[in-house]
C-alpha positions in Angstrom: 92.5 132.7 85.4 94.4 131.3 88.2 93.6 127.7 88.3 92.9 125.4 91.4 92.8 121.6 90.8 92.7 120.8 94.7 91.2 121.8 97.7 92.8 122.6 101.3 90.9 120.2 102.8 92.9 117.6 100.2 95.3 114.9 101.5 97.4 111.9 100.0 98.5 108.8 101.6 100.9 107.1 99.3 101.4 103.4 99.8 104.7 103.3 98.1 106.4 105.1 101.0 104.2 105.4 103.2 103.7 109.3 103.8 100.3 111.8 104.4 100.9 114.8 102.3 98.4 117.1 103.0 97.5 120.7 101.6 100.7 122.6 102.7 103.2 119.9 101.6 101.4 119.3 98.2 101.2 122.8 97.9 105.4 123.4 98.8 106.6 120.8 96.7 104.5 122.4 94.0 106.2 125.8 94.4 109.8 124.0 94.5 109.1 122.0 91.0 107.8 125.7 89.4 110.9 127.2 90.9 112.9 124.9 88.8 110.6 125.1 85.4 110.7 128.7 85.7 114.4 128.8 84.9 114.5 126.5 82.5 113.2 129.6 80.7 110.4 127.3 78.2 108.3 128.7 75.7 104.5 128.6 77.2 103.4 126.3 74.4 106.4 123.7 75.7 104.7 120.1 76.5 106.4 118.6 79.5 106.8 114.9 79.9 105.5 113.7 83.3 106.2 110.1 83.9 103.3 109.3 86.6 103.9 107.0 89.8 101.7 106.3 92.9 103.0 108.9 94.7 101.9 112.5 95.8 104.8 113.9 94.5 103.5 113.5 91.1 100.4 116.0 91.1 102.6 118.6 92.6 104.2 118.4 89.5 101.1 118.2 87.5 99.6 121.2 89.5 103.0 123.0 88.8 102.8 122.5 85.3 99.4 123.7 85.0 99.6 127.0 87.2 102.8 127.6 84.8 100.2 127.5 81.6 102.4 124.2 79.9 100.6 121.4 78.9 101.5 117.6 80.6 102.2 114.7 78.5 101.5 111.8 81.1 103.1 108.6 80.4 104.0 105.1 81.7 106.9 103.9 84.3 107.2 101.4 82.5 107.7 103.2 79.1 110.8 101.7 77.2 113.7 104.0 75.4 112.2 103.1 72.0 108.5 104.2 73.1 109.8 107.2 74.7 111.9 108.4 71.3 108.6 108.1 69.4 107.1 110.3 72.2 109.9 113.2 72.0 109.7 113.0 68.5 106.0 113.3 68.4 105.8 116.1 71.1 109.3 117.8 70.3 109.4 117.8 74.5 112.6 119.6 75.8 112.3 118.5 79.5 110.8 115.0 81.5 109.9 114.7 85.1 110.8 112.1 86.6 110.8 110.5 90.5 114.8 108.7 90.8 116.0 109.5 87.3 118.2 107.1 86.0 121.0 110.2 84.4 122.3 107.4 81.9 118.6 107.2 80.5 117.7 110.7 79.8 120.9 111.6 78.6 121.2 108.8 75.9 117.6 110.7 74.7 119.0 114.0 74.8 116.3 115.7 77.0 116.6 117.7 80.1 115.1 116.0 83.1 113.8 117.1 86.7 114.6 114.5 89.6 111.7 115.0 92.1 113.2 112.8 94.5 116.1 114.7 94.7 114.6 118.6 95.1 117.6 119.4 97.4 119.1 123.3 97.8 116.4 124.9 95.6 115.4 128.8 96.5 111.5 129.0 96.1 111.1 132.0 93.6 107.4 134.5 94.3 106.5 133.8 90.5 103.5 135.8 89.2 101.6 133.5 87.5 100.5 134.3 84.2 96.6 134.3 82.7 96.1 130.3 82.0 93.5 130.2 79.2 90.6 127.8 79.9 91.0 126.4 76.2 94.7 126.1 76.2 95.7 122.8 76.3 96.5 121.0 79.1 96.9 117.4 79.2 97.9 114.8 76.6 96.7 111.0 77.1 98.5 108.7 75.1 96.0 105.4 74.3 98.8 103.5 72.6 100.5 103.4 69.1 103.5 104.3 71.3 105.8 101.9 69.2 105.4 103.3 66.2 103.3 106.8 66.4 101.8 107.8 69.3 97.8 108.3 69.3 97.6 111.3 71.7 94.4 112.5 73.2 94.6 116.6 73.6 92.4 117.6 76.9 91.6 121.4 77.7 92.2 122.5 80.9 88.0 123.6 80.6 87.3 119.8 79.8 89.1 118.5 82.6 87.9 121.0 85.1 84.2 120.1 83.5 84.6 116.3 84.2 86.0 116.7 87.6 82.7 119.0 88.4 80.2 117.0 86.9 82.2 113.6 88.4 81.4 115.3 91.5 78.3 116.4 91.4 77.0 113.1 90.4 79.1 110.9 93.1 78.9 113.5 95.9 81.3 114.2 98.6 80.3 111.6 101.1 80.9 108.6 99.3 84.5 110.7 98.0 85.7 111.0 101.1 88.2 108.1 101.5 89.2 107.3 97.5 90.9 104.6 96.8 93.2 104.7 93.6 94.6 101.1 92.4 94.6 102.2 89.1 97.5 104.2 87.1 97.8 107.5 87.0 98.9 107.8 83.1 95.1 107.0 82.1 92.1 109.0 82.4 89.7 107.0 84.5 92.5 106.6 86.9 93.8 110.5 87.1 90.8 112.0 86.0 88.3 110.2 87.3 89.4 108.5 90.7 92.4 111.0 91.6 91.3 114.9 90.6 87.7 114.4 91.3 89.1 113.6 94.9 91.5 116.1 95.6 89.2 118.7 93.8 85.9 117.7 96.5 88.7 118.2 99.7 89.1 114.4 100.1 91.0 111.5 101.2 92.8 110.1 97.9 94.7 106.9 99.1 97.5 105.7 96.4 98.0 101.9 95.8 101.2 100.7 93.9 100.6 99.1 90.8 97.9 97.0 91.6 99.5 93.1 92.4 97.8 90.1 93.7 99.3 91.1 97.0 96.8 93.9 96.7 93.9 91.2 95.5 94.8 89.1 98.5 94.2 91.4 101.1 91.7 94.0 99.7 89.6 93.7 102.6 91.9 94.5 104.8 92.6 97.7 102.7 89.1 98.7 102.3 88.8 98.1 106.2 91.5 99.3 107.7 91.5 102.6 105.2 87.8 102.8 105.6 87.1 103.4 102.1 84.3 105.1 100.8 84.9 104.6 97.0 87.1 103.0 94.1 87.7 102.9 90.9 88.0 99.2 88.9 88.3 97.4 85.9 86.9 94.0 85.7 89.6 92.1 85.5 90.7 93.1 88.9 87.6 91.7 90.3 87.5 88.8 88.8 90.8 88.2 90.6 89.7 89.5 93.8 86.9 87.6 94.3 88.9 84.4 94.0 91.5 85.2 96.5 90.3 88.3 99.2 88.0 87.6 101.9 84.9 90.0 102.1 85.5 93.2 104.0 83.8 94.4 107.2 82.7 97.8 105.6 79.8 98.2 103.3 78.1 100.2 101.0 81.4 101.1 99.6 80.9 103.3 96.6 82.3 101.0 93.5 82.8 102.2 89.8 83.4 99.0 87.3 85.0 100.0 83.6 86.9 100.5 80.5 86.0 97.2 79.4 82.9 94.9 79.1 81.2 94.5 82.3 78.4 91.7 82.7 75.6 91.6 85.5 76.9 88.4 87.1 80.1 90.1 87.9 78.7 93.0 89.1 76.3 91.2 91.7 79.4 89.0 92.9 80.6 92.5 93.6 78.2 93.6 95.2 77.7 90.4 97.0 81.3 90.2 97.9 81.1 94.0 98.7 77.6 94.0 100.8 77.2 96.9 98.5 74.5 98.4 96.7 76.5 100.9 95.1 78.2 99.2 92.5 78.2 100.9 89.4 78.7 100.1 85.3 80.5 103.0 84.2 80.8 104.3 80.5 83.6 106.2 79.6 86.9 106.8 76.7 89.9 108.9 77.1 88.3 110.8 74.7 85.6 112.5 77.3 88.1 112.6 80.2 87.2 109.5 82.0 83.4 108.1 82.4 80.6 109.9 80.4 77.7 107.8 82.4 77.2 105.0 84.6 74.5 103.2 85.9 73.6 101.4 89.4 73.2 97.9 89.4 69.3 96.5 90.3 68.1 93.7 89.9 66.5 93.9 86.7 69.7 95.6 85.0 70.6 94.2 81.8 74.4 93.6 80.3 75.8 96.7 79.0 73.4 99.2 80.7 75.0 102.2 81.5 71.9 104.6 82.0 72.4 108.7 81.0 74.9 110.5 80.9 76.3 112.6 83.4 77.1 116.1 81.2 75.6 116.4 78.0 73.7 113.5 75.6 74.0 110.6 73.7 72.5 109.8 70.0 73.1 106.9 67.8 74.4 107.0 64.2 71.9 105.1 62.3 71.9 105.0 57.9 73.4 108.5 58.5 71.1 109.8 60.2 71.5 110.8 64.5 68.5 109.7 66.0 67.5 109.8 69.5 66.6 106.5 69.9 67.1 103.2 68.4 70.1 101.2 67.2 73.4 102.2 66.0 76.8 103.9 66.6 76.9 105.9 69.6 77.4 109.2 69.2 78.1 111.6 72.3 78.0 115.2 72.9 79.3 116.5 76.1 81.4 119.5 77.7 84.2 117.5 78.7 85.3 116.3 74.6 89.1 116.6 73.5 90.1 119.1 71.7 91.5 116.2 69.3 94.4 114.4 68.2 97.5 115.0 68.8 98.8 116.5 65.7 96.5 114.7 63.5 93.7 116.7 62.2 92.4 114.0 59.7 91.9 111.8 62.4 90.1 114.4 64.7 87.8 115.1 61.8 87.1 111.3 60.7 86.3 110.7 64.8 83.4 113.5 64.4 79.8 113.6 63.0 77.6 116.7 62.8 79.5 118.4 65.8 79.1 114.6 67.5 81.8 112.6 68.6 81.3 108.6 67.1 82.3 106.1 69.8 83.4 103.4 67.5 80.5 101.6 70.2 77.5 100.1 69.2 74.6 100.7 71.4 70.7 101.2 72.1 69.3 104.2 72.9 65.7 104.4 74.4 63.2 107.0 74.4 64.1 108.2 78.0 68.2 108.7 76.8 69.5 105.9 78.6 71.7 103.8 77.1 73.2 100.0 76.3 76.3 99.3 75.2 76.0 95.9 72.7 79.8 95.9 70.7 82.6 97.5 69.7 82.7 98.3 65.8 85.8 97.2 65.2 85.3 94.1 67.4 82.7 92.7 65.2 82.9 89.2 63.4 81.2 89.4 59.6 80.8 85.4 59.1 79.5 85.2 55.5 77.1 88.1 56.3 76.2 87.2 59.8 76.8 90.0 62.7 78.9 88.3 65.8 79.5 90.7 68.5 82.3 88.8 70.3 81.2 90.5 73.4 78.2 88.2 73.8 80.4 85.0 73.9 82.6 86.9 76.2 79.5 88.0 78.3 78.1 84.1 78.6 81.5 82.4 79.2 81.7 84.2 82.1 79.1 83.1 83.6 80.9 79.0 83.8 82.4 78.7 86.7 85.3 77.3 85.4 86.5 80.2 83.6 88.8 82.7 84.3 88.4 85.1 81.2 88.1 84.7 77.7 88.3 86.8 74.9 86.7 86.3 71.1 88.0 88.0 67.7 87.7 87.5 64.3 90.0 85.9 61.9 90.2 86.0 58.0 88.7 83.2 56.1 89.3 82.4 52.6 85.6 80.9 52.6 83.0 82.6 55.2 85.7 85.9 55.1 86.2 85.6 58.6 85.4 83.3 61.6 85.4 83.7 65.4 87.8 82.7 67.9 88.2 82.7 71.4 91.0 82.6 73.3 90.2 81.3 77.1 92.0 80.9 80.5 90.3 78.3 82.8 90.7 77.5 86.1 91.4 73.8 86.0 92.4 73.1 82.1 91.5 69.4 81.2 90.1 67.5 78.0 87.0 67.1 80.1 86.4 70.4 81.2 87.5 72.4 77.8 84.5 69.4 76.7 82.1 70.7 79.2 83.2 75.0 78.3 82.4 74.1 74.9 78.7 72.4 75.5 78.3 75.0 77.7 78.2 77.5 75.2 76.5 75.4 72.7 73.6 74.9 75.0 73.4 78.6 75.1 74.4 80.1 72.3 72.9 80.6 68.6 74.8 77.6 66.5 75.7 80.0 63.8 77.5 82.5 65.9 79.4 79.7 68.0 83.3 80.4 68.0 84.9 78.2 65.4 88.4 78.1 67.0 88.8 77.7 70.8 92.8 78.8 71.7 93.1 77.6 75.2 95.5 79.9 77.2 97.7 80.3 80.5 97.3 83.6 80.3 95.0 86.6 78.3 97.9 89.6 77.8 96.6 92.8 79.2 97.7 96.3 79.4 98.4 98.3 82.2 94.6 99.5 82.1 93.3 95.3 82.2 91.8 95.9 78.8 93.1 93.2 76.5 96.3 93.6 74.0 94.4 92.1 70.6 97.9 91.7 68.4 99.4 90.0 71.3 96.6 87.6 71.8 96.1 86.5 68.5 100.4 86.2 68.3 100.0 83.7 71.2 96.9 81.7 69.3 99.1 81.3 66.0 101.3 79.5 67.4 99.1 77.2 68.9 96.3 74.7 67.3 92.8 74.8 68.4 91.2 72.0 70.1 
């Protein structure tokens, strides 16, 4: 089977340099980069490394790889020497691809390397493609462990190809017809999700750099002047955005909000600041390609509602037992699953139930299968017995004015076993205020599952994806004293 990732309808405007690269230049500069594989002469089981970047160059690559039957290895820009050994090591990669290849780099790593910036005086070969099989593997996400060993998520070229369908089907191609991409393209929700789905429905698939508070500043103008019909987020982008951009001219802009807790309040600021009614919470891992489900915001929506899912069903994990409604772990079924992890079948098996796939999420599932997200497992706080889902302090901190973010965790304790603390950016940090944060949240909270250590912080460290970097935070609170 020949595979076909994009449509001839497909376009890409890059904001790094400014180009349009439509069918027939994403198409040659696909056949130059296979051209160049080809004699490298690899084994069909070879992984290539593919360091992403906000340019169309870089899924000419991809769809090279793939119509060459080699699995892609996606990583980082930003990926250090040190992260990148581990990589090589884990993957036993022979080449990289790579846009302005530093030489000195790639030779200190012993790895052969493809400049696509500099595809000067190559002879475009007819190469007959071979039969790809739909459950060969195709793409390997790396979520992190990338200083020590890498966690790799194995996709199929079938699970990918499943996502991007049903992703389709259920946002349609009117709202997909000018995509907006501010997130990376080394993640799933950003590749998968916001990129393929739109090359793959013959769209418009506009490329942001990495996303800046240049971008925050002037995302009207962006959606205006682009006239974008739908984006991919994360909240912490918003919560930026809002601050700083003025509202745009355009409305109803299709908006997907994820890969970390999203409340109510900051979805109808959205939607406020959006004149939008399509503004959506989306549930998804690496794990099932991007989003599984998401759910439309109304006026009665509660935190953490993410409605059905979109391709297969959810169960929860309950005494041992997978129910179909009720409390519990959330357990998900759906066509678009990894294969597993990268060369760790223990893992792959512990991350499985009964042919389900467990979450590490707990959630509530009703009668009619849509679901809730409450917590993360391995978020939760066990104070002397007591349950805290730091998510709910998260969730109504929000909501003061005066914060920026704030993020709780647990801590060992030699007396209640552990205790919850929150770490917290505000906008105007004074005695008074951190006084007032703190009532706030007594006011409104249970007294038993208050935070017993507030860490009061310039700045929450965040990964590339906005979700929060847990060692890094809780490095930065040890060294201080809580108020």
């Amino acid at each position: 089977m020949v595979l076909n990732y994009f449509s001839s309808k497909s376009k890409i405007l890059s904001e790094s340099d400014g180009t349009i690269w439509d069918h027939s230049k994403i198409s040659f500069h696909k056949e130059l980069i296979k051209s160049v594989l080809v004699k490298k002469k690899l084994n069909r089981s070879e992984i290539i490394i593919l360091v992403s970047n906000q340019r169309a160059i870089f899924f000419s690559s991809l769809f090279a790889i793939w119509e060459l039957g080699f699995c892609a290895a996606c990583i980082s820009p930003s990926t250090t020497i040190s992260e990148l050994k581990n990589i090589i090591k884990k993957t036993k990669s022979k080449i990289i691809i790579d846009y302005e290849i530093k030489n000195i780099f790639y030779r200190e790593l012993k790895i052969d390397s493809i400049d696509t910036k500099n595809l000067k005086n190559i002879e475009i070969k007819n190469i007959t493609l071979n039969h790809v099989n739909f459950d060969n593997n195709a793409l390997i996400i790396f979520t992190s462990g990338t200083t020590n060993q890498p966690k790799g998520v194995v996709h199929t070229f079938r699970s990918i190809y499943t996502r991007i369908n049903l992703n389709k089907y259920h946002i349609g191609e009117f709202s997909l017809k000018n995509t907006l991409c501010p997130l990376p393209t080394h993640f799933g929700h950003g590749l998968i999700g916001n990129c393929l789905t739109s090359l793959y429905s013959g769209t418009t698939l506009h490329l942001l750099d990495k996303f800046s508070t240049t971008h925050a500043l002037r995302f009207n103008e962006i959606i205006d002047e682009l006239k974008i019909t739908f984006l991919c987020s994360v909240p912490t982008m918003w919560k930026l955005i809002l601050k700083v951009s003025k509202k745009p001219k355009k409305k109803n802009v299709r908006i997907h909000i994820g890969s970390s807790s999203l409340s109510n309040h900051l979805m109808r600021q959205v939607a406020k600041w959006a004149n939008s009614k399509n503004i959506y919470n989306m549930y998804g891992i690496t794990e099932t390609c991007n989003w599984i489900g998401g759910k439309k915001l109304f006026l009665k929506n509660k935190n953490g509602e993410v409605g059905r899912p979109w391709g297969g069903k959810y169960a929860i994990l309950a005494s041992n037992n997978v129910i179909f409604e009720g409390k519990g772990e959330i357990l998900i079924n759906t066509p678009s699953i990894m294969r597993g992890y990268f060369k760790s079948i223990v893992e792959t098996k512990k991350s499985f139930y009964n042919g389900w796939f467990k979450t590490g999420d707990y959630g509530e599932l009703k009668y009619n299968g849509e679901l809730t997200i409450t917590g993360r497992i391995k978020n939760e706080i066990n104070k002397s017995g007591l349950k805290i889902y730091p998510e709910d302090i998260d969730l109504l901190l929000e909501k003061h004015p005066l914060v920026i973010e704030s993020y709780t965790f647990g801590l060992e304790d030699e007396i209640t076993g552990e205790v919850a603390c929150t770490a917290i950016q505000v906008s105007n940090d004074s005695k008074k205020n951190r006084n007032l944060i703190i009532k706030f949240c007594k006011d409104n909270f249970l007294s038993e599952k208050q935070p017993d250590k507030w860490f009061w912080l310039d700045k929450i460290p965040k990964n590339e994806r906005g979700k929060v970097i847990k060692k890094d935070v809780i490095e930065l609170c040890s060294r201080l004293n809580d108020c």
